[in-house]
Structure formats: C-alpha cells, structure tokens
C-alpha positions in Angstrom: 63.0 160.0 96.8 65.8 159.1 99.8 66.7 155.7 99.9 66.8 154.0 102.9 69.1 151.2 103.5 69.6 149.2 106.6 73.0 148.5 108.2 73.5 145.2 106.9 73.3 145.7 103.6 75.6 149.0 103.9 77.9 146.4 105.7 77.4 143.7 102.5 78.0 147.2 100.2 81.2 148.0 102.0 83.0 144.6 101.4 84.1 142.9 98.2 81.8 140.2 96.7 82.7 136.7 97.9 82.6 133.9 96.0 84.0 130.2 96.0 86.0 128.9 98.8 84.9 132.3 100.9 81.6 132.1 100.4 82.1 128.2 102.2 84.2 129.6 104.8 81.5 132.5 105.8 78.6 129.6 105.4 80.8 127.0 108.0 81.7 130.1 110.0 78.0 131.3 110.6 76.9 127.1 111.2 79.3 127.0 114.1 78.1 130.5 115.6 74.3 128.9 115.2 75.3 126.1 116.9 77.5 127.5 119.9 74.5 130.2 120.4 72.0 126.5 120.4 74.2 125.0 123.0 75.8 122.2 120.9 79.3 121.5 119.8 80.7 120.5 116.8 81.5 116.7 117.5 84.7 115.1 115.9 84.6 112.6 113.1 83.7 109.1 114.4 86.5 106.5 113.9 85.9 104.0 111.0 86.3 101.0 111.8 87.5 98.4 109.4 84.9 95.6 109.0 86.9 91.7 108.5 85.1 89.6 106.5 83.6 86.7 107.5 83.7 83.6 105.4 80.8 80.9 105.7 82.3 78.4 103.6 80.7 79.4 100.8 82.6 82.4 98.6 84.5 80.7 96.0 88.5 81.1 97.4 91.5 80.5 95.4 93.9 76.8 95.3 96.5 78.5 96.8 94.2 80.1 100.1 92.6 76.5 100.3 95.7 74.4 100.5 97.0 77.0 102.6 94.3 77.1 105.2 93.9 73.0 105.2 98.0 72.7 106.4 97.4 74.7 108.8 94.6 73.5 109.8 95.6 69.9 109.9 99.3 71.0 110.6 101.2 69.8 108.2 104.6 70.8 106.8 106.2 71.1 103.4 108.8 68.4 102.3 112.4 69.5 103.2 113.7 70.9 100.1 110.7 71.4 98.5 111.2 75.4 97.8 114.8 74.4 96.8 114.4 73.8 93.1 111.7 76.8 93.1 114.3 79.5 94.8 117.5 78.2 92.4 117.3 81.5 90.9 117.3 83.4 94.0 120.0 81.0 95.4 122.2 81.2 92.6 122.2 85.4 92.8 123.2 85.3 96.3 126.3 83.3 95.8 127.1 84.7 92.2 124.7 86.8 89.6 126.5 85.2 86.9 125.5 81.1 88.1 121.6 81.9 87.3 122.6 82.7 83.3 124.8 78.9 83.4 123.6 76.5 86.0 120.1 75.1 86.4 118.7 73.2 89.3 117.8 69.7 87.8 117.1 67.7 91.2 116.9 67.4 95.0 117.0 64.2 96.8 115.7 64.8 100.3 117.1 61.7 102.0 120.4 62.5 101.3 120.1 66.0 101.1 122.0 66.5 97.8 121.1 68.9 94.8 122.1 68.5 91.9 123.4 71.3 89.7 123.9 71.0 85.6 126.5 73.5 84.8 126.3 74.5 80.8 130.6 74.0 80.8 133.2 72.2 82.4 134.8 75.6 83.9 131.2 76.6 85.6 131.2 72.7 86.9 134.5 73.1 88.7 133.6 76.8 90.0 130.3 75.1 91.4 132.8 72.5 93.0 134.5 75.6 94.7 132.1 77.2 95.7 129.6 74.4 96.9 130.0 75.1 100.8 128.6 78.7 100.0 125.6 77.4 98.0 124.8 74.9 100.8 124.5 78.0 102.9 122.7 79.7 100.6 120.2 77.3 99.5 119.6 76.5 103.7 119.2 80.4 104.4 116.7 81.3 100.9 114.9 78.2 101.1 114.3 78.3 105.5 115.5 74.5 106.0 118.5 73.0 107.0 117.7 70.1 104.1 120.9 71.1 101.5 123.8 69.0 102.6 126.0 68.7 99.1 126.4 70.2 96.0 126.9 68.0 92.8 127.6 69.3 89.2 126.0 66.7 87.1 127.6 66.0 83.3 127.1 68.7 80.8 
C-alpha cells in the first residue's frame, strides 16, 4: 500500500514540533491573518481610566481627613506656633544633630512669640544662647510661620 499524504502535513513533517511560546506566536499570527483576510483590524487597548471615588457622607473616614476637610471648609487656620513644639526634633537637627539628644522643647507662647528650650546642662544652655538667631530661623522655616521670635533656655 502507497501512502498518500497531502502537502500540509508534509509541510508540518518538515518542521520541528512547536511547543510553548511558539505554538502562541503561530496561534496570534494565524488570528491576525483571519482577521486582515475578514476586513477588520486589530484595535489598540482602550485607555483605563481611573474612577475617583465619590463620598456620600456616609463611608466611615478617619479624625484626621474630618478635621481636615471641616478647616477647609470653614477656613480656618492653625494657631501660630502650633507645629513648633511638634517639629522640635526636626528643628533641632537642622541647626545641630547633637541639640535633639540634650534640649527638649517644653513651651511656646504665641503672644510673645517665645519658645522655651530646657537644655539637660549649663554648657548646652549657653550654646542655645549662641546659637538662638539660627533656631529662630529654623523653627520659622520647619514650622511655615513667622511665629518664633526668641529663644529662652529655661533652668536645668
């Protein structure tokens, strides 16, 4: 008995078995030849576009977001020096890494615009005494307000 074989398969004889990544490359391949011979065109990927959500009042939000949203909303500002005490740490860095490790920020009085510093020896008290224009500058450019007037080492 002859066998009879048509060309295709004498073609699919010829070449090495695919598998994997070729045989996807040979399936996308013969979908874009089907679809140029149909008339179509493959399209490109539609944009996503991000959805923002929209709060009704009602999704439970945190302190922070709330107090947040009602200043601005009513327009209101934080007291002058408020963010002093808070940013000591990063105040005390920019003038001098070592102040953070021996001075702590004990008060602000906003109507005179005076912070007082507790220095843990008499040598850090009179370096805070040298140095007090620069923490005044400091203090204004960390904390975003011009409230910082004077330094004062309060007693160890």
């Amino acid at each position: 008995m002859t066998e009879t074989t048509n060309p295709t398969e004498q073609a699919v004889a010829d070449e090495p078995e695919l598998s994997g990544v070729d045989l996807a490359r040979v399936a996308l391949h013969q979908a874009r030849e089907a679809a140029k011979k149909r008339g179509t065109q493959a399209r490109a990927p539609r944009s996503r576009r991000g959805r923002v959500a929209q709060r009704d009042g009602r999704e439970p939000s945190g302190f922070a977001a709330v107090l947040q949203d009602l200043m601005a909303d009513r327009a209101w500002k934080l007291p002058a020096g408020g963010g002093v005490l808070e940013r000591w740490p990063d105040i005390a860095t920019a003038v001098a890494p070592q102040l953070t490790d021996h001075v702590a920020a004990v008060a602000f009085h906003r109507e005179t615009g005076q912070l007082d510093l507790r220095p843990d020896s008499p040598a850090y008290a009179t370096q805070l005494r040298l140095i007090s224009s620069r923490i005044v500058t400091a203090a204004n450019e960390l904390a975003g307000t011009g409230a910082v007037r004077a330094v004062r080492a309060v007693r160890v």
